[in-house]
C-alpha positions in Angstrom: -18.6 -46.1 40.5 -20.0 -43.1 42.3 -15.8 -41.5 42.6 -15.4 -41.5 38.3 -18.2 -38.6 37.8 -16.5 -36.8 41.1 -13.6 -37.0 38.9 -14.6 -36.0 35.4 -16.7 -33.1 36.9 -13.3 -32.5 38.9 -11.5 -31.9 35.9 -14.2 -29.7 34.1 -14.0 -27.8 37.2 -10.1 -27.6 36.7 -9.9 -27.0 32.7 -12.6 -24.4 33.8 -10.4 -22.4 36.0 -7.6 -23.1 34.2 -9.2 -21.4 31.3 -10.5 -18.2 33.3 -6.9 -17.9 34.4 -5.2 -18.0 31.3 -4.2 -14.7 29.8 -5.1 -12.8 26.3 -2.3 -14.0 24.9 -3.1 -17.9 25.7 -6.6 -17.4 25.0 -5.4 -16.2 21.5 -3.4 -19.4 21.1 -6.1 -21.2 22.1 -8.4 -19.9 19.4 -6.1 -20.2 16.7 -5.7 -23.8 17.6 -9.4 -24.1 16.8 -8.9 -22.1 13.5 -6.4 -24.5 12.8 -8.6 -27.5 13.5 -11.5 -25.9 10.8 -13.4 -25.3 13.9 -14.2 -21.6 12.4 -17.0 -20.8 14.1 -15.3 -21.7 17.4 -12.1 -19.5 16.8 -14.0 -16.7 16.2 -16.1 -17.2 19.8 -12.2 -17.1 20.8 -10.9 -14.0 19.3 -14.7 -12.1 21.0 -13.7 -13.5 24.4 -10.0 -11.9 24.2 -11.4 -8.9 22.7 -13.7 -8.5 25.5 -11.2 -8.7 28.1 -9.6 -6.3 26.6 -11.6 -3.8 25.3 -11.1 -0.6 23.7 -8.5 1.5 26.2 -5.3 2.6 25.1 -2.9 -0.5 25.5 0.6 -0.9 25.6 3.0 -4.1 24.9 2.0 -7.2 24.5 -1.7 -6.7 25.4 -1.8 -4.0 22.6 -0.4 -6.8 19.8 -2.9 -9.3 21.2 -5.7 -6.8 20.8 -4.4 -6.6 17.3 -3.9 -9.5 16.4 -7.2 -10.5 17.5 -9.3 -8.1 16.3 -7.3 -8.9 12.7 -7.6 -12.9 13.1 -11.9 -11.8 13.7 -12.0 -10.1 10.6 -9.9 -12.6 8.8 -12.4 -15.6 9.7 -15.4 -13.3 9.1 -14.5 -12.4 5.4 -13.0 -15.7 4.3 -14.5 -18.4 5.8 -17.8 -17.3 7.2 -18.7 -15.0 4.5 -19.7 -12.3 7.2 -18.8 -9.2 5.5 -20.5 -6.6 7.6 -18.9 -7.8 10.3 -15.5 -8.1 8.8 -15.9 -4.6 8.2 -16.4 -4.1 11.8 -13.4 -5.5 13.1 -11.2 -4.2 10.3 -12.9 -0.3 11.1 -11.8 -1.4 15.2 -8.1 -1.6 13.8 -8.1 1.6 11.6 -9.7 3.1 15.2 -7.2 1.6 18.0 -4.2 1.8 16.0 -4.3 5.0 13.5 -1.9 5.9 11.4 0.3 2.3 12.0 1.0 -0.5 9.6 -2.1 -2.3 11.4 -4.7 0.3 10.0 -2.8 -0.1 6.8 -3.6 -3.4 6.1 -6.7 -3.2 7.9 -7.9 -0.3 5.0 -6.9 -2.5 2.7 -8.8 -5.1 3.5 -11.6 -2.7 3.9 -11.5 -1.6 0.4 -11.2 -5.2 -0.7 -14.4 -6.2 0.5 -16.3 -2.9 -0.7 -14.7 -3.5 -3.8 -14.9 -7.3 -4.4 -18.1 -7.8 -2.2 -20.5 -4.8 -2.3 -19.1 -3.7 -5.4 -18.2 -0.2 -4.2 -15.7 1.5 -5.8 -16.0 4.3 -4.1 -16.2 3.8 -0.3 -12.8 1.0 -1.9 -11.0 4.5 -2.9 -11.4 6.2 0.1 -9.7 3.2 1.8 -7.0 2.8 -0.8 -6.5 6.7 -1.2 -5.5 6.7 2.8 -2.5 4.0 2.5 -1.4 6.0 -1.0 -1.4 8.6 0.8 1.3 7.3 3.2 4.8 6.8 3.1 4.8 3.2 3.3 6.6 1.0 0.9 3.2 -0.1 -0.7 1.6 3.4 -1.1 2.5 3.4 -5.2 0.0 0.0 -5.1 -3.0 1.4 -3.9 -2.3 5.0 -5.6 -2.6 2.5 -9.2 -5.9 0.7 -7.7 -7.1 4.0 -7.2 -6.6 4.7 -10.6 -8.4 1.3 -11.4 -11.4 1.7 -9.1 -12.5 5.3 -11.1 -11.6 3.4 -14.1 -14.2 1.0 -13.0 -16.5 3.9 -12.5 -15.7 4.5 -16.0 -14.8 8.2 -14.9 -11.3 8.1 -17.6 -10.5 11.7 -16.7 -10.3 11.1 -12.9 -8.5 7.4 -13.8 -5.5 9.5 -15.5 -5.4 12.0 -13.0 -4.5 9.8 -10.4 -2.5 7.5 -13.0 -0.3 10.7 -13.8 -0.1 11.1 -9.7 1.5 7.9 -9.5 4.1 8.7 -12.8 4.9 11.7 -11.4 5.2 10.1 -7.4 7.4 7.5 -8.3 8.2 7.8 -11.8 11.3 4.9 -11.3 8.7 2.3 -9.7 7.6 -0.6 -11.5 4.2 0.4 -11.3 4.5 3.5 -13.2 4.6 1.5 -16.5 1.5 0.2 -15.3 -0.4 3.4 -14.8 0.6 4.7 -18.0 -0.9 1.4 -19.7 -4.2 2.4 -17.4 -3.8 6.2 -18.8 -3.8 4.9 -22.5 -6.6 2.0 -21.8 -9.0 5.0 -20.0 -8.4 7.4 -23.6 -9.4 4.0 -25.3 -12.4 3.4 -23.3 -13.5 7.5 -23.8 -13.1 6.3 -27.7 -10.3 9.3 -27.6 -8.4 7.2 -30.2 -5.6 9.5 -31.2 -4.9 10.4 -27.4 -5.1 6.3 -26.8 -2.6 5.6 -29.8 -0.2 8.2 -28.5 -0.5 7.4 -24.7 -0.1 3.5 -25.7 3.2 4.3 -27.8 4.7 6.5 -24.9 4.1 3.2 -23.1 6.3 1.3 -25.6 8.9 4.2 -25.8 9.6 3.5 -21.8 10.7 0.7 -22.4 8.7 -1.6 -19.9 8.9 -5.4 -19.6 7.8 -7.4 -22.3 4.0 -8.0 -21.0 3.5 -4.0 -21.2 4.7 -4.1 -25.0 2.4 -6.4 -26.1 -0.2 -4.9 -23.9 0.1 -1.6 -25.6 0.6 -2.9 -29.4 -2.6 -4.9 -28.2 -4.1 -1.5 -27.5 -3.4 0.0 -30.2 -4.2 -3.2 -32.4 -7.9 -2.9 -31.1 -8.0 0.8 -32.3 -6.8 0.2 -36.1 -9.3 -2.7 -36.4 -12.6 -0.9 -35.1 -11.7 2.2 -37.9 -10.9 -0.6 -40.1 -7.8 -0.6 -41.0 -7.0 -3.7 -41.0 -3.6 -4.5 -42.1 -2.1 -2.4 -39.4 -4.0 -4.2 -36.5 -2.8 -7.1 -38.1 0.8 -5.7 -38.2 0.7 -5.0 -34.2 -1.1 -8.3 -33.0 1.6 -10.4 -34.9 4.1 -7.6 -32.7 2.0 -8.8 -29.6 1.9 -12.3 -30.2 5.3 -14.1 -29.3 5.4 -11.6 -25.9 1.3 -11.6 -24.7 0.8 -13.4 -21.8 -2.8 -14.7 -23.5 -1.2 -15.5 -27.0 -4.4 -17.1 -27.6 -6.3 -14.4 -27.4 -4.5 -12.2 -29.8 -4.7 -15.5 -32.0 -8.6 -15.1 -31.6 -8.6 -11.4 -32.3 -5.7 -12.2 -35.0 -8.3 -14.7 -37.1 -11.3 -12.6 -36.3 -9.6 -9.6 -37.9 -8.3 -11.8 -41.2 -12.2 -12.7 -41.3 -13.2 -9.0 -41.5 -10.5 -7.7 -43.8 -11.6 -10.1 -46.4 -15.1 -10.0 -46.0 -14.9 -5.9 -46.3 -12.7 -6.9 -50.0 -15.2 -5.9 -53.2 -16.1 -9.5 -54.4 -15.4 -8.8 -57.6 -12.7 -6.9 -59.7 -13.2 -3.7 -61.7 -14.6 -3.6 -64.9 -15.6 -7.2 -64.5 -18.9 -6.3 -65.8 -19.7 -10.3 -66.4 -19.5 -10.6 -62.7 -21.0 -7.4 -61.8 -24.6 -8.3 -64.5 -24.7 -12.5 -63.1 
C-alpha cells in the first residue's frame, strides 16, 4: 500500500523535472495544447512562463519566433476569449517594441488599433496604429491607409476623411481599394451636406467603372441626395438603378416605398380651378 504514493509522488516528481527541463519552444506547445483544450486561462499562465524565460533581450533564431509567437498567442487569448483588453494591449505594444519595423509589429499595430477602435472606441489612438502600417511598404498598407480614411470619418472630420482618401487614390490609384476611397470621399461631402460636391464625387465613382456593389452604392448616394431636396422622381430613377446590383436590395426597396409615400403625399390634393373641392 505504502510503495503506490512513493510512486505517484515519483512521477509528480518526474513530470515536474521534466517540465523545468523542457525548452521555450515545448513549453509553447504545451500551452497551446491547453488553448486547444478551452483551458484559456491555463494557456495564458503558459505563454507568461515562456515569456519569462525569455525576457526582453535581443534574441536570435528560434528563441526570437517563440518570443513572438508567444507574446502574440498572450494577446490573442487576452482580447478574444478573456476580454482583457488592457492587457491585450500590453502584449501587442511588447511586439511593436521587440520586433520594430517587421511583419510582427505590423499585425501587432493592427490589432492595436482594433481594440482602440472596436473596444475603447478610440479613433484616434486606432489611426495612429493604422497610419504606421499605411505608412509601410507592405502588401496591406493601401488597407489601413482606407481605415484611416474611415476612422476620421467616424470623427466626422469629412475634410481630413478625403485627404487621406485622395492619399490612397493617388498611392495606388490601380488597387481595388481606390474605388472604395472614392465612395468614402463622396459619402464624407454627403455627410458635410455639400450636396453638389457629393453628386459629382459619387458620379466620378460610377465613371471608374468599379464592381457592380460601388454602382449601386453611389446611385444609392446620390438617390438619398435628390429625395432630401425633394425631388423625387429622380431618387426614384437611381434606386430602381441600384436595386437589381445593391447588395441590401431590401433596403433600397424600403427607401424605394418610403420615397413613393412622400412624392404623393407632397402632390396638391386637389386639381386647379376645382373650386368645389377647394370651398368643401
Amino acid at each position: 500500500m505504502s510503495s503506490r504514493p512513493r510512486g505517484f509522488a515519483a512521477a509528480v516528481a518526474a513530470a515536474a523535472l521534466a517540465l523545468a527541463c523542457a525548452s521555450p519552444a515545448t513549453r509553447l506547445e504545451q500551452a497551446n495544447a491547453r488553448r486547444h483544450a478551452g483551458d484559456a486561462k491555463g494557456a495564458l499562465e503558459g505563454y507568461k512562463a515562456v515569456l519569462a524565460e525569455l525576457g526582453d533581450a535581443p534574441l536570435s533564431g528560434d528563441d526570437a519566433a517563440v518570443r513572438w509567437k508567444a507574446l502574440e498567442f498572450a494577446g490573442d487569448i487576452s482580447y478574444l476569449e478573456l476580454g482583457d483588453y488592457t492587457g491585450a494591449l500590453s502584449y501587442y505594444r511588447r511586439i511593436v517594441a521587440l520586433y520594430p519595423g517587421g511583419k510582427e509589429a505590423r499585425a501587432a499595430r493592427v490589432k492595436l488599433g482594433d481594440i482602440y477602435r472596436e473596444r475603447f472606441r478610440d479613433p484616434l489612438a486606432a489611426i495612429a496604429q493604422y497610419a504606421d502600417v499605411a505608412a509601410s511598404g507592405a502588401p496591406e498598407a493601401p488597407r489601413y491607409q482606407l481605415e484611416v480614411a474611415r476612422a476620421y470619418l467616424e470623427l466626422q472630420n469629412w475634410s481630413q476623411a478625403r485627404t487621406e482618401a485622395r492619399i490612397l487614390r493617388e498611392k495606388w490609384p490601380d488597387h481595388v481599394l481606390a474605388d472604395e476611397a472614392q465612395l468614402l470621399a463622396a459619402q464624407a461631402w454627403s455627410l458635410e451636406k455639400r450636396d453638389d460636391e457629393a453628386l459629382s464625387a459619387f458620379q466620378a465613382l460610377i465613371d471608374r467603372k468599379p464592381r457592380p456593389e460601388l454602382v449601386a452604392r453611389a446611385h444609392e448616394g446620390q438617390a438619398l441626395i435628390h429625395a432630401q431636396a425633394g425631388r423625387f422622381d429622380r431618387a426614384l430613377e437611381l434606386y430602381a438603378l441600384a436595386l437589381p446590383i445593391h447588395p441590401n436590395p431590401d433596403a433600397i426597396r424600403t427607401n424605394i416605398e418610403a420615397v413613393t409615400d412622400r412624392r404623393e403625399r407632397s402632390r396638391p390634393t386637389t386639381l386647379p380651378g376645382d373650386r368645389a373641392a377647394a370651398f368643401r
